[in-house]
C-alpha positions as CSV (number, residue, x, y, z in Angstrom):
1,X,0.0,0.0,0.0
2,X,1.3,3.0,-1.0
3,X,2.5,6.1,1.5
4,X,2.2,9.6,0.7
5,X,2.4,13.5,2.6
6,X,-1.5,13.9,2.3
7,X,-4.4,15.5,4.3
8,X,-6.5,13.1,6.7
9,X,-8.9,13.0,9.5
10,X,-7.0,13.5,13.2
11,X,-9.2,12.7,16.2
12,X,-8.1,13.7,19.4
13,X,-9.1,11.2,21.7
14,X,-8.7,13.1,25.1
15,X,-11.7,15.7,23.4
16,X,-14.1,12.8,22.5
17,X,-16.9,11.6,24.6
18,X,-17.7,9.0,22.1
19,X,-21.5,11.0,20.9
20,X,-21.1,9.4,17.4
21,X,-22.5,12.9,15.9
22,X,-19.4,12.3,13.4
23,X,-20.2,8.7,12.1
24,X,-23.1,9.6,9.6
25,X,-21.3,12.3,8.6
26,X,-18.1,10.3,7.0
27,X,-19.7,9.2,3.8
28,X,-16.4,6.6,3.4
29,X,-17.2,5.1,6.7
30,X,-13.7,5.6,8.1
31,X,-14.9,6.9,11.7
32,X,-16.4,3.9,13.7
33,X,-17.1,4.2,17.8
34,X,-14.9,2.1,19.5
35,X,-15.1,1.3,23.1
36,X,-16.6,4.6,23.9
37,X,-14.0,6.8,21.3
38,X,-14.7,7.8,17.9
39,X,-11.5,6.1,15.5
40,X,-10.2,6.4,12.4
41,X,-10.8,2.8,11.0
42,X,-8.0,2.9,8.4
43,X,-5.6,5.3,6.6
44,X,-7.0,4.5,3.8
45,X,-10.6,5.2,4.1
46,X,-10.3,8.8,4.7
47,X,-10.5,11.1,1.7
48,X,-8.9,14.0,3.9
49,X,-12.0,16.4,2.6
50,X,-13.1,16.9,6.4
51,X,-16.7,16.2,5.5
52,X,-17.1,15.3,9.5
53,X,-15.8,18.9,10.6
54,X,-17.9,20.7,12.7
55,X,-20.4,18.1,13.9
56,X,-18.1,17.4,16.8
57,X,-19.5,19.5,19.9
58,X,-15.9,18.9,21.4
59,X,-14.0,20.0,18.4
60,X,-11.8,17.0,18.7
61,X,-12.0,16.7,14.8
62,X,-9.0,18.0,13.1
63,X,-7.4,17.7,9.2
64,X,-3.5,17.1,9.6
65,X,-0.9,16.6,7.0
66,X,1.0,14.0,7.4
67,X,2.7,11.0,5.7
68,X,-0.8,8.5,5.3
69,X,-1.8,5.4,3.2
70,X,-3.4,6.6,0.0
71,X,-6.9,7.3,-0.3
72,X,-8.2,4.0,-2.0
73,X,-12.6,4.7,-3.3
74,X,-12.6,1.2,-3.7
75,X,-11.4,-0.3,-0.3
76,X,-14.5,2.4,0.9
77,X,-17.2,0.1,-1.2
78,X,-15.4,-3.2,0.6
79,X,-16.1,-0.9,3.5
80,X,-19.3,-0.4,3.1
81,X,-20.7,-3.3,2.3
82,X,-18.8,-5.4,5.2
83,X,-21.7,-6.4,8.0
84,X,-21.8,-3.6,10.8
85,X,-19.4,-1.6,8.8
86,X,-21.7,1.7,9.3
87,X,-22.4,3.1,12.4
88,X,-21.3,2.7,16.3
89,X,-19.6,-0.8,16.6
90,X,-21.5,-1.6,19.4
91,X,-24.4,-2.2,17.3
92,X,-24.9,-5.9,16.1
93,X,-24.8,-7.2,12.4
94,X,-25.5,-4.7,9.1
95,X,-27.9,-2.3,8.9
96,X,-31.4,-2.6,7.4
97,X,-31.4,-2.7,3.7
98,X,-34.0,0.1,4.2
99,X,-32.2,2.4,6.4
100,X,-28.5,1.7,4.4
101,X,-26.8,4.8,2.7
102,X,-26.6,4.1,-0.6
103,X,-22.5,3.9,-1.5
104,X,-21.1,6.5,-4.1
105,X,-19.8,4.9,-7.0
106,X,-16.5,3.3,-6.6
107,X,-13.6,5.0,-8.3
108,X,-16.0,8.4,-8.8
109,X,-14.2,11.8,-8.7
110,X,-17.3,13.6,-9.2
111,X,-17.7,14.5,-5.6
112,X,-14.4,16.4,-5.4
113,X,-15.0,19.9,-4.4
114,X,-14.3,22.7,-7.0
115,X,-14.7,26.3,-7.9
116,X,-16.8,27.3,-11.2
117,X,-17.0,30.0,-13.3
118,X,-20.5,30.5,-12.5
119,X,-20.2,34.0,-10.9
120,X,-18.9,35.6,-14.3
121,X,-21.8,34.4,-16.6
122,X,-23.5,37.7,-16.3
123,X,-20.6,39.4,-18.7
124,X,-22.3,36.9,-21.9
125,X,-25.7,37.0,-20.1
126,X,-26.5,39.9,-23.3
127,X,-25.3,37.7,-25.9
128,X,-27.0,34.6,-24.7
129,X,-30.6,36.3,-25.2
130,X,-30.1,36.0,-28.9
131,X,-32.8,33.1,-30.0
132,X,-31.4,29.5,-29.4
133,X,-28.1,30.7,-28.1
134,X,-27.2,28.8,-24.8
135,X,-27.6,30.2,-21.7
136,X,-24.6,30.8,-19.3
137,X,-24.7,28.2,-15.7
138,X,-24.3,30.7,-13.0
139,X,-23.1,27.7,-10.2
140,X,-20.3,28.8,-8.9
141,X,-19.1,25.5,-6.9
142,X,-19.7,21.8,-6.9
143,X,-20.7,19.6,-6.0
144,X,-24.2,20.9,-4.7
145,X,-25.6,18.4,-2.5
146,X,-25.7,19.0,0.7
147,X,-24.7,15.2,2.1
148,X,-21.5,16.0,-0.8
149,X,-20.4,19.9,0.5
150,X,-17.8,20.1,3.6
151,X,-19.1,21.9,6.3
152,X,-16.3,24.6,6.0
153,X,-14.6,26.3,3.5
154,X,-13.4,29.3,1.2
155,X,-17.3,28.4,-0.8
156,X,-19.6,29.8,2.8
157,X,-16.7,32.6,3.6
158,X,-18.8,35.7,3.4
159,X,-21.0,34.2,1.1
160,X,-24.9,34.6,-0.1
161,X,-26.1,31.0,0.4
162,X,-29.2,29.3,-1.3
163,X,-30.4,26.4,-0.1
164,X,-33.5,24.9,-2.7
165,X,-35.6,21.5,-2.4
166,X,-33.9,19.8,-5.6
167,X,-37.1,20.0,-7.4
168,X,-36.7,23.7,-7.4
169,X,-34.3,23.8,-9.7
170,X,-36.8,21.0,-12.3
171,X,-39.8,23.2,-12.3
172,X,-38.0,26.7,-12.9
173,X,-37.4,27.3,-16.5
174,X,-35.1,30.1,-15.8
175,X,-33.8,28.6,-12.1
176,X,-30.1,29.8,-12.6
177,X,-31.1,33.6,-14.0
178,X,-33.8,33.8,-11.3
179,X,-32.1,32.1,-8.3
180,X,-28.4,32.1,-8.9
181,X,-28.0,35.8,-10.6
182,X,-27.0,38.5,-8.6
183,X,-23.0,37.9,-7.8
184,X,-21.9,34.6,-7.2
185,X,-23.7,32.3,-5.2
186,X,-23.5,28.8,-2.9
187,X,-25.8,26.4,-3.7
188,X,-26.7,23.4,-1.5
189,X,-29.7,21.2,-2.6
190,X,-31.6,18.7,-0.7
191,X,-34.3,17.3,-0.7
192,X,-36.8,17.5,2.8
193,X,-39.2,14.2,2.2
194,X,-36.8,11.6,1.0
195,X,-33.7,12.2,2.4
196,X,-32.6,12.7,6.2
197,X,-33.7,16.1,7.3
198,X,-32.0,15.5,10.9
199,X,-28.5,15.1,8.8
200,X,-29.2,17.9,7.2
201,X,-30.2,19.8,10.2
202,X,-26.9,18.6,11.8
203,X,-24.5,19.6,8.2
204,X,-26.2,23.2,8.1
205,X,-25.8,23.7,11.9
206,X,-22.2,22.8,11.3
207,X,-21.9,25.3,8.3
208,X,-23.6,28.0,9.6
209,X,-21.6,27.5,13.3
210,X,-18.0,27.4,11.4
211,X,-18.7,30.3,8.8
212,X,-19.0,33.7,8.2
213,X,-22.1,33.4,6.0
214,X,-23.8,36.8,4.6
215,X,-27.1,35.9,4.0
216,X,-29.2,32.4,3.4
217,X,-32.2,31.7,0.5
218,X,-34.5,29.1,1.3
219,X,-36.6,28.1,-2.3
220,X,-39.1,25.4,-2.1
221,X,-41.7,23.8,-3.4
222,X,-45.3,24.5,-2.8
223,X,-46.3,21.4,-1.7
224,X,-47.0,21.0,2.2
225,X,-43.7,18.4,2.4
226,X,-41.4,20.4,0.9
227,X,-41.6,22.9,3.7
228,X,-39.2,20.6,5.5
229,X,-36.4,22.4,4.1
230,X,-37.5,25.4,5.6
231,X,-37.5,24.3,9.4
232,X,-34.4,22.2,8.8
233,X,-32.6,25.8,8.1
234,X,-34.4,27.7,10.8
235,X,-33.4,25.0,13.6
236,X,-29.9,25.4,12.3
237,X,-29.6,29.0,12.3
238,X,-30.5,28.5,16.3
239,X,-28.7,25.5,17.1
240,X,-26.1,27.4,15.8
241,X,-26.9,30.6,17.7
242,X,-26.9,32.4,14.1
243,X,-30.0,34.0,14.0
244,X,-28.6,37.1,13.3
245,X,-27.8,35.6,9.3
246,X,-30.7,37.3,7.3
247,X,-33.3,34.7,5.7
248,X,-34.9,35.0,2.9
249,X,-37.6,32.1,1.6
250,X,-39.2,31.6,-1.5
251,X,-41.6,29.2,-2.4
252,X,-42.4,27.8,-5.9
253,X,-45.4,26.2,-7.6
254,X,-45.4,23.0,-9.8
255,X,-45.9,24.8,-12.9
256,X,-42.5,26.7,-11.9
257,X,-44.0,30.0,-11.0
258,X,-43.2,32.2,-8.1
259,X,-46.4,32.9,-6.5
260,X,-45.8,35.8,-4.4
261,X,-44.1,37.8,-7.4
262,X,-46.8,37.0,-10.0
């Protein structure tokens, strides 16, 4: 196995109280509860992104650099799918099919986080209007999900966040010129009746906590579910004693309208 100078995971042992908050939060599965600590399973399980920053109450969650087996996506899906492999190791046996998290792909780089040039499609935004010419993206990072994005980082530094309900950006025609104009914006998307809204709670606590965020847009559906988004983001804010970040919510119909502005 080969050794490397690389960013990984550092947990400070004499900080932990063993809470498990960080567990769900390593997509790779490298943090497991042992014998009342949270561990680093292996070197080589640890992307070194820092995904499980800022869940820690303790802050006894750390990114070193350091010399470190490599990174290796595929010993994560052997990971994954090993009995018990998710979760506190005091539970017994594999978790319910139905209650799994799906694994990424192995071998994908998709999830690697990355700057855009989103921010300067307004410049061609002119020339774009011409009839079947395409239209500029205005994302300005990636990825966007929310269980993908690390819960610090130069993307929330001083930065106007929108947060949508994914099917926000399926129903709006013009989602990226109506939502996403207007300087350069960070986009997190999720999705408040299938996924887990109590991860989510517990990511945007964690942003919102370790960030020096300007202002948040919450954009969701009209449906009664799709509120779920909004109340995930509001509990944050407190949890994270951030009430003082300036809100803004939007809600959209099925036919992609904005009701309030029509």
């Amino acid at each position: 196995m080969t050794t490397r100078m690389r960013k990984i995971v550092r947990i400070d042992e004499d900080k932990c109280d063993g809470c498990g908050l960080c567990v769900p939060d390593c997509a790779e599965g490298a943090i497991q509860v042992i014998d009342g600590k949270a561990r680093l399973v292996a070197e080589n399980l640890c992307d070194g992104l820092g995904n499980c920053l800022g869940v820690c109450p303790n802050g006894a969650i750390s990114i070193e650099e350091r010399p470190a087996d490599e990174f290796d996506e595929c010993a994560v899906e052997v990971r994954k799918h090993a009995p018990g492999a998710v979760g506190v190791a005091v539970a017994a046996g594999p978790e319910p099919a139905s209650e799994a998290r799906a694994p990424l792909p192995c071998g994908c780089p998709g999830t690697m986080p990355r700057k855009l040039d989103g921010g300067a499609a307004a410049a061609g935004a002119a020339e774009s209007a011409r009839e079947n010419a395409p239209r500029p993206s205005r994302l300005g990072q990636w990825p966007v999900q929310l269980d993908l994005l690390p819960p610090a980082g130069q993307i929330w530094q001083d930065a106007d966040v929108l947060i949508a309900a994914d099917c926000v950006g399926f129903a709006m025609p013009d989602f990226h010129e109506r939502l996403l104009a207007g300087g350069e914006k960070t986009l997190a998307v999720a999705c408040p009746k299938l996924d887990d809204i109590d991860a989510h709670t517990r990511k945007l606590t964690a942003i919102f906590a370790n960030n020096e965020i300007r202002s948040v847009t919450v954009a969701h559906m009209e449906v009664p579910c799709c509120t779920g988004i909004v109340h995930a983001v509001r509990t944050a804010l407190r949890q994270a004693g951030r009430d003082d970040i300036p809100v803004r919510e939007i809600t959209v119909g099925v036919g992609g309208e904005i009701p309030d502005e029509s």
